[in-house]
Backbone as a printed PyTorch tensor [residue, N CA C, xyz], in Angstrom:
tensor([[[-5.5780,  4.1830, -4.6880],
         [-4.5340,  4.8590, -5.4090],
         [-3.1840,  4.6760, -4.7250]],

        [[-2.9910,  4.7920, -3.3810],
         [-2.0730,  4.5770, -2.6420],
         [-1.5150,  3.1440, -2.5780]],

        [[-2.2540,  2.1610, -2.7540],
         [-1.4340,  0.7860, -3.1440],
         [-1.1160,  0.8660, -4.3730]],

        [[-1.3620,  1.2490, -6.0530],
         [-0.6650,  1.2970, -6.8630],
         [ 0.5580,  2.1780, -6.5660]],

        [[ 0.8540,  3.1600, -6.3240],
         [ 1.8780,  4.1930, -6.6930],
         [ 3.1740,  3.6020, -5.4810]],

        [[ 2.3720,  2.6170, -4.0140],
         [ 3.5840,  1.5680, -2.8600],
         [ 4.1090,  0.7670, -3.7460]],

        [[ 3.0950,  0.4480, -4.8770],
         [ 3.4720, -1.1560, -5.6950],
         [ 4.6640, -0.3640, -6.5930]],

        [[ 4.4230,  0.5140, -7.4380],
         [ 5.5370,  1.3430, -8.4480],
         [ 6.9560,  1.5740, -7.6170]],

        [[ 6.4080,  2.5450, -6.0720],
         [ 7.9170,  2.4050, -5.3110],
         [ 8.7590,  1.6360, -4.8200]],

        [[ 7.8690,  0.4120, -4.2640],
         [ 8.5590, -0.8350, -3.9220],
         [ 9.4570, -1.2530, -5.0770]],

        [[ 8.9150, -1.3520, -6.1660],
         [ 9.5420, -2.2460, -7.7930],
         [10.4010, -1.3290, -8.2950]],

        [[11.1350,  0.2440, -8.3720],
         [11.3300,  0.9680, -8.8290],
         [12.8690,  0.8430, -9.0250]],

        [[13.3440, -0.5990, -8.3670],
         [14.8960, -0.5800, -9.1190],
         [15.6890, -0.6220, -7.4970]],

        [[15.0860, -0.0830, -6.5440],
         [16.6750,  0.3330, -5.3360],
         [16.3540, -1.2550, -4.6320]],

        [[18.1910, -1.6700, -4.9680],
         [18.5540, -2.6700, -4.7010],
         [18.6800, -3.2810, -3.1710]],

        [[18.4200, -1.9960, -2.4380],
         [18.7580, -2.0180, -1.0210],
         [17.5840, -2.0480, -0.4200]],

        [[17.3080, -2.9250,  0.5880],
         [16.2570, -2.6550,  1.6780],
         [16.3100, -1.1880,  2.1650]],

        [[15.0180, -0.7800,  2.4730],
         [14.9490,  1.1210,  2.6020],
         [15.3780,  1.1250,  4.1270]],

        [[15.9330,  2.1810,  4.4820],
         [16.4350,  2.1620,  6.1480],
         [14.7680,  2.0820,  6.8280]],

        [[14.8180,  2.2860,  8.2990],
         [13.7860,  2.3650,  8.7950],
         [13.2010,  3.6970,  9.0500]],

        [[14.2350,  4.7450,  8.4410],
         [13.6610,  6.2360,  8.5930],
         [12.7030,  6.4690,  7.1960]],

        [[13.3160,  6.1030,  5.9420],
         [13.2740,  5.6280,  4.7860],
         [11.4320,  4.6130,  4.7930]],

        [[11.2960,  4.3530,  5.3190],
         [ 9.7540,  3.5360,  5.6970],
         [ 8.9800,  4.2030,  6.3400]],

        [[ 9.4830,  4.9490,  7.6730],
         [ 8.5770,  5.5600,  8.3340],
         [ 8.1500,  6.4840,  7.6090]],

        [[ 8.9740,  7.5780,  6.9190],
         [ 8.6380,  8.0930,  5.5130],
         [ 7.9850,  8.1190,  4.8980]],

        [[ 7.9320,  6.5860,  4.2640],
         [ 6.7130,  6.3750,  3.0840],
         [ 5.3320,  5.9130,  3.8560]],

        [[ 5.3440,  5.7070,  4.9070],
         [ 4.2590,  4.9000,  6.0000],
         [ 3.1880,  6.0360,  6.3270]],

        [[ 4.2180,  7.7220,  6.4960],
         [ 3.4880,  8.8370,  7.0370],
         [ 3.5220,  9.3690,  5.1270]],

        [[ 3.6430,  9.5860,  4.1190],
         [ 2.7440,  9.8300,  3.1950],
         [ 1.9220,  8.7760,  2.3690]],

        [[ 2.0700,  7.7470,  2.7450],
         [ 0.9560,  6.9900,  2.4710],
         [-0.9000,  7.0620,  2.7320]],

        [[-0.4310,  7.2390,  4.6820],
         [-0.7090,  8.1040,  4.9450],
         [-1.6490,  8.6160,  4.8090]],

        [[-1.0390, 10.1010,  4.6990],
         [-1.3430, 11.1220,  4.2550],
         [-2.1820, 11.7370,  2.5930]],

        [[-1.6910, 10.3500,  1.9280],
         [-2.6410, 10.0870,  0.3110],
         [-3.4340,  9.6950,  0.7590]],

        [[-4.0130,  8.4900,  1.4060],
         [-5.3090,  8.1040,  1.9860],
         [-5.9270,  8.8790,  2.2380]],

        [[-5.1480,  9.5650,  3.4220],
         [-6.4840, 10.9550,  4.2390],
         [-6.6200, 11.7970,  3.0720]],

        [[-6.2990, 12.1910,  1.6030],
         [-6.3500, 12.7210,  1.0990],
         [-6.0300, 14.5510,  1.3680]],

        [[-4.6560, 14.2840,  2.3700],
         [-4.2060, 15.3450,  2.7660],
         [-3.0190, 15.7970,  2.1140]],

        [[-3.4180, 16.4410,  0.7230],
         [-1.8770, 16.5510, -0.2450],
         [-1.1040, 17.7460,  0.2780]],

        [[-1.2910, 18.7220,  1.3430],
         [ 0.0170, 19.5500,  2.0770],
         [ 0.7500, 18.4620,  2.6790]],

        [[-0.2270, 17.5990,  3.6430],
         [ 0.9510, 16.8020,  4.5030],
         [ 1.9590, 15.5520,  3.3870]],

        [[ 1.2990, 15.3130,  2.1700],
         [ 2.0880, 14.7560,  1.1730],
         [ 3.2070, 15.0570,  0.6960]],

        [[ 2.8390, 16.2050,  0.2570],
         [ 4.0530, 16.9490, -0.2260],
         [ 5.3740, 17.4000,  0.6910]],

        [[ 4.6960, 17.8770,  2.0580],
         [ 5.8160, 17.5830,  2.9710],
         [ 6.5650, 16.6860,  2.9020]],

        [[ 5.9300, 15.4010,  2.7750],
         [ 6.9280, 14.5430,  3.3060],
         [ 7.2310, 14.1990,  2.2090]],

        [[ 6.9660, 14.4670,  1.1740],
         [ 8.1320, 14.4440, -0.1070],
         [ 9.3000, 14.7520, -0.2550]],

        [[ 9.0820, 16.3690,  0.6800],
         [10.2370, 16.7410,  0.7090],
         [11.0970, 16.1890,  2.1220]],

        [[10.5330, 15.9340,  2.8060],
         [10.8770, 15.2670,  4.1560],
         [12.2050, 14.2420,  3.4310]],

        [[11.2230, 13.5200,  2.5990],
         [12.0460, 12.0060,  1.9660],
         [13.4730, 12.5100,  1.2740]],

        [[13.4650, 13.6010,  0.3670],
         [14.1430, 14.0750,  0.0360],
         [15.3110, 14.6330,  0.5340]],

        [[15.4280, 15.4790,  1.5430],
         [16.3220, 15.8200,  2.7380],
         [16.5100, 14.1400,  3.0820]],

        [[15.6220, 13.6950,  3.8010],
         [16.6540, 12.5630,  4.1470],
         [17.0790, 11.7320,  3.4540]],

        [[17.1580, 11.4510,  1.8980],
         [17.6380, 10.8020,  1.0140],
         [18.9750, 11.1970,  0.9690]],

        [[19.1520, 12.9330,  0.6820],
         [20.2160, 13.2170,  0.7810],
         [21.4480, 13.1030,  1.9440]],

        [[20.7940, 13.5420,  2.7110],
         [21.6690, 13.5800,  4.0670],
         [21.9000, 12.0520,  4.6060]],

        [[21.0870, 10.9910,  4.2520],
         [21.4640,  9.4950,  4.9960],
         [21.7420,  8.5340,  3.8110]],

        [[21.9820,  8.8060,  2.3850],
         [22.1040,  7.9910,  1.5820],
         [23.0910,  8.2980,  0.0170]],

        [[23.2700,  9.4100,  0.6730],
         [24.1330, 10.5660, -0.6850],
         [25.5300, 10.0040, -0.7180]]])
C-alpha cells in the first residue's frame, strides 16, 4: 500500500525536488504505514504540515 500512495506523492504535480527535511518526512511515515502504526502516521502528517508551512510558505 505504501508504494502506491510514494508513487501518487512523487507524481502529484510539485515541480521542485522535496528539501531533505521534506524526505526525511515522508521516509519516517512511510515508515510508519508499513509498521502499520497509524498514530505515528498521522503525526507525521502533521509533522509534514508544520513544516510545509514554516519552510516552504
Amino acid at each position: 500500500m505504501s508504494g502506491v500512495i510514494a508513487q501518487q506523492w512523487a507524481t502529484s504535480g510539485d515541480r521542485r525536488p522535496p528539501c531533505a527535511a521534506c524526505q526525511d518526512i515522508k521516509r519516517t511515515w512511510l515508515r510508519a504505514l508499513d509498521a502499520g502504526d497509524r498514530p505515528q502516521a498521522e503525526a507525521v502528517i502533521v509533522a509534514m504540515g508544520l513544516h510545509q508551512r514554516a519552510a516552504h510558505a
